[in-house]
N, CA, C and O of each residue as an XYZ file, in Angstrom:
240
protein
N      -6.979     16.641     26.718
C      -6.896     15.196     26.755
C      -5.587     14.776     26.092
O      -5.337     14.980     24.905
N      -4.869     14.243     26.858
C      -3.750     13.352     26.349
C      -3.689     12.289     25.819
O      -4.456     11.492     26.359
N      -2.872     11.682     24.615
C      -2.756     10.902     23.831
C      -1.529      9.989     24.587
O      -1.466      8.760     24.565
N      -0.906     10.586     25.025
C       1.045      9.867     25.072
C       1.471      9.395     23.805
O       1.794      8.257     23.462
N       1.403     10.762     22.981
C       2.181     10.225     21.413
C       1.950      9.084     20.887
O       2.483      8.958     19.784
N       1.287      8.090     21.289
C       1.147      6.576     20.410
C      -0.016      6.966     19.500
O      -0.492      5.887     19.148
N      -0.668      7.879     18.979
C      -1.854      7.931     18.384
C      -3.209      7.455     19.029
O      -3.520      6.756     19.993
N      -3.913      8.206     17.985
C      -5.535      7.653     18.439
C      -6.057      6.529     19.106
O      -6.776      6.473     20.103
N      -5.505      5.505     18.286
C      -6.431      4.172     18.477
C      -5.036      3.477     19.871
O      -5.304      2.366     20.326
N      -3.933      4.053     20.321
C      -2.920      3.518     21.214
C      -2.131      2.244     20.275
O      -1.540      1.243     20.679
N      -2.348      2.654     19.087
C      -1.589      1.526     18.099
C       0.002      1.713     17.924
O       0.620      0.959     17.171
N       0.627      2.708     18.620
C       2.221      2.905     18.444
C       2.217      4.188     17.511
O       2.796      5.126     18.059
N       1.869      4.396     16.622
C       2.055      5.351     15.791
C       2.528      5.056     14.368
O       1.942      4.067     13.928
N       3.256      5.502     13.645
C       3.822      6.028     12.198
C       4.957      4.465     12.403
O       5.706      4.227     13.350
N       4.732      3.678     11.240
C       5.540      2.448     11.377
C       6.720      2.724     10.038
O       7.714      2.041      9.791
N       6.330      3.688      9.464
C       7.074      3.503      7.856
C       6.085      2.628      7.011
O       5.061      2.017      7.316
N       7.003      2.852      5.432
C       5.985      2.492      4.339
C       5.788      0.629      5.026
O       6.505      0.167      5.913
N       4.866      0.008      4.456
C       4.556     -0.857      4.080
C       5.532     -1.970      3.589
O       6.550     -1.478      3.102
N       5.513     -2.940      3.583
C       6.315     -4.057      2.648
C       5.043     -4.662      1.413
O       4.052     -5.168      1.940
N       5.054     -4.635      0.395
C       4.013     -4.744     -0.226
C       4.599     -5.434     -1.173
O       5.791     -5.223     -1.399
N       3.792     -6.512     -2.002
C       3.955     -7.904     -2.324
C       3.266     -8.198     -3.547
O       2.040     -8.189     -3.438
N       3.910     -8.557     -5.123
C       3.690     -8.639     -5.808
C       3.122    -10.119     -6.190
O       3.742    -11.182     -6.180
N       1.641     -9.852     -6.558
C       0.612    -11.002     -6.931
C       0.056    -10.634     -8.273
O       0.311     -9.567     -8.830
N      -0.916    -11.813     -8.891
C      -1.719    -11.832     -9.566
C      -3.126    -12.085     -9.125
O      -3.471    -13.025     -8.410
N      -3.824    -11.258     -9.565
C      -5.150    -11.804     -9.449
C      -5.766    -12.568     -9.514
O      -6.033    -12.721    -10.706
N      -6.449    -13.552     -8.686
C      -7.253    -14.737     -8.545
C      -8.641    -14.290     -9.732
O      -9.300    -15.078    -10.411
N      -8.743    -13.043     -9.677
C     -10.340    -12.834    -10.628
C     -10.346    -12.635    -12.077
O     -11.146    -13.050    -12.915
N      -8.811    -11.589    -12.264
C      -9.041    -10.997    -13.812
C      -7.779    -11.539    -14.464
O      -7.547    -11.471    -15.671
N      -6.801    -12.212    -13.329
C      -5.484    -11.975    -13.610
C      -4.559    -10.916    -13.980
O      -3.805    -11.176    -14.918
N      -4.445     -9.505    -13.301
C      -3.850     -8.677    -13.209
C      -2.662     -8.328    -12.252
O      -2.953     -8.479    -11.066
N      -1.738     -8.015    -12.433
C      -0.762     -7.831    -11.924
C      -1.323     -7.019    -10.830
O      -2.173     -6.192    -11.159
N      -0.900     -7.134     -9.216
C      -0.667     -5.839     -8.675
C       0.053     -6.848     -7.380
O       0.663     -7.906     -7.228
N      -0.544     -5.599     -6.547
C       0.379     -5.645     -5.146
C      -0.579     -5.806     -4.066
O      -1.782     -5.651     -4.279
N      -0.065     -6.145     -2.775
C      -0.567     -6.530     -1.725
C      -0.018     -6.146     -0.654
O       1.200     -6.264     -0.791
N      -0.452     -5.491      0.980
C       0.744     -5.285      2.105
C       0.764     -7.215      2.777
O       1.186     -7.614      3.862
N       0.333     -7.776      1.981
C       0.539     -9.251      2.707
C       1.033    -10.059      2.379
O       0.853    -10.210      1.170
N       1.825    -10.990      2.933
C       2.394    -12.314      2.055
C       1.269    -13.121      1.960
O       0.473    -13.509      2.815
N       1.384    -13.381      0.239
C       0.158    -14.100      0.391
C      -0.078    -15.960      0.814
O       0.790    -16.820      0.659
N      -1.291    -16.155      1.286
C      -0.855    -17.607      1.461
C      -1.111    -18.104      0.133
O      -1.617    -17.613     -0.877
N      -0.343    -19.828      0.591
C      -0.979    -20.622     -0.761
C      -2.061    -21.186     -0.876
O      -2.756    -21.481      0.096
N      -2.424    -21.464     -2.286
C      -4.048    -21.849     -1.964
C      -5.067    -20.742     -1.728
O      -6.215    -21.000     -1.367
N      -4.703    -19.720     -1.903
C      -5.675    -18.958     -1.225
C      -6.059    -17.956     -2.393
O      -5.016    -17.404     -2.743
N      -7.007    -17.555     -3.048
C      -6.905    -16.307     -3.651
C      -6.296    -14.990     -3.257
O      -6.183    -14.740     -2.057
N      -5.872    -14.078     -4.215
C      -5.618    -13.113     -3.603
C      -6.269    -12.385     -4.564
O      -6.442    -13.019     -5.604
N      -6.819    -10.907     -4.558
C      -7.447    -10.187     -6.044
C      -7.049     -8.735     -5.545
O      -7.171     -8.159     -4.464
N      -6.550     -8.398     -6.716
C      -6.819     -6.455     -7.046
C      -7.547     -5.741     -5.926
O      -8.021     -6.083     -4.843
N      -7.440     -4.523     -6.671
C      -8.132     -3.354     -5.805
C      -9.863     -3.607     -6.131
O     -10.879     -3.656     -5.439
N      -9.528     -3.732     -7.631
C     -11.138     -3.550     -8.014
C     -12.133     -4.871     -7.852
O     -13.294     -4.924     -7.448
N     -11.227     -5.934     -8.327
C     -11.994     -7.016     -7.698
C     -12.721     -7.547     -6.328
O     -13.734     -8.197     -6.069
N     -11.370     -6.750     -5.385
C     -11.839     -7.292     -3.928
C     -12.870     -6.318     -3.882
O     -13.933     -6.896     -3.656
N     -13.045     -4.908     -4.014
C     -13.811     -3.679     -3.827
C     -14.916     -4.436     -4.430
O     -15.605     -4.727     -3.452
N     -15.507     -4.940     -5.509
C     -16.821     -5.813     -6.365
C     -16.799     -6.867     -5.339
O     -17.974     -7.098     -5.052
N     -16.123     -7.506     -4.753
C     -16.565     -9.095     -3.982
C     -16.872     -8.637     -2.599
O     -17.964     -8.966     -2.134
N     -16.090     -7.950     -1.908
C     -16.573     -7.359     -0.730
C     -18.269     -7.110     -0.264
O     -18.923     -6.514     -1.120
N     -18.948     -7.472      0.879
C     -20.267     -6.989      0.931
C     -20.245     -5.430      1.359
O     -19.526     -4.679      2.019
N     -21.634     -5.359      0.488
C     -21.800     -3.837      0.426
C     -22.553     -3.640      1.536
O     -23.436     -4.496      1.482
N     -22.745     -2.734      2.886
C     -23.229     -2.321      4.445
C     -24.028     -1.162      3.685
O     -23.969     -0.796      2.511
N     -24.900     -0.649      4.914
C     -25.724      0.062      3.936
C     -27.282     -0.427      3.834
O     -27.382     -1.653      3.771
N     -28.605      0.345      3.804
C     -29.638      0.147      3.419
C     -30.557      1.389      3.830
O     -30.180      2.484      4.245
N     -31.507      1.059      3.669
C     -32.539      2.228      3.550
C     -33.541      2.123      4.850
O     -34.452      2.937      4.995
């Protein structure tokens, strides 16, 4: 089975790093980074914050 080099999902492939974007946290106020410009008005949060606010999928 052939791909035609664009990868798996036909997304183009390997783009290079990221442009990633220095924020503060809307939750703890911690410094970090983001691959997004962020808007205004808008929260933006951490790794660990968004990972805690995010819904958890999953059940029994």
């Amino acid at each position: 089975m052939a791909y035609g080099g664009r990868g798996f999902g036909g997304g183009g492939g390997f783009r290079g790093p990221r442009q990633m974007f220095d924020v503060t946290c809307s939750e703890c106020g911690k410094p970090s980074q983001v691959p997004f410009k962020p808007t205004e008005g808008r929260p933006v949060y951490c790794r660990d914050c968004y990972s805690a606010k995010k819904p958890q999928f999953g059940g029994a």
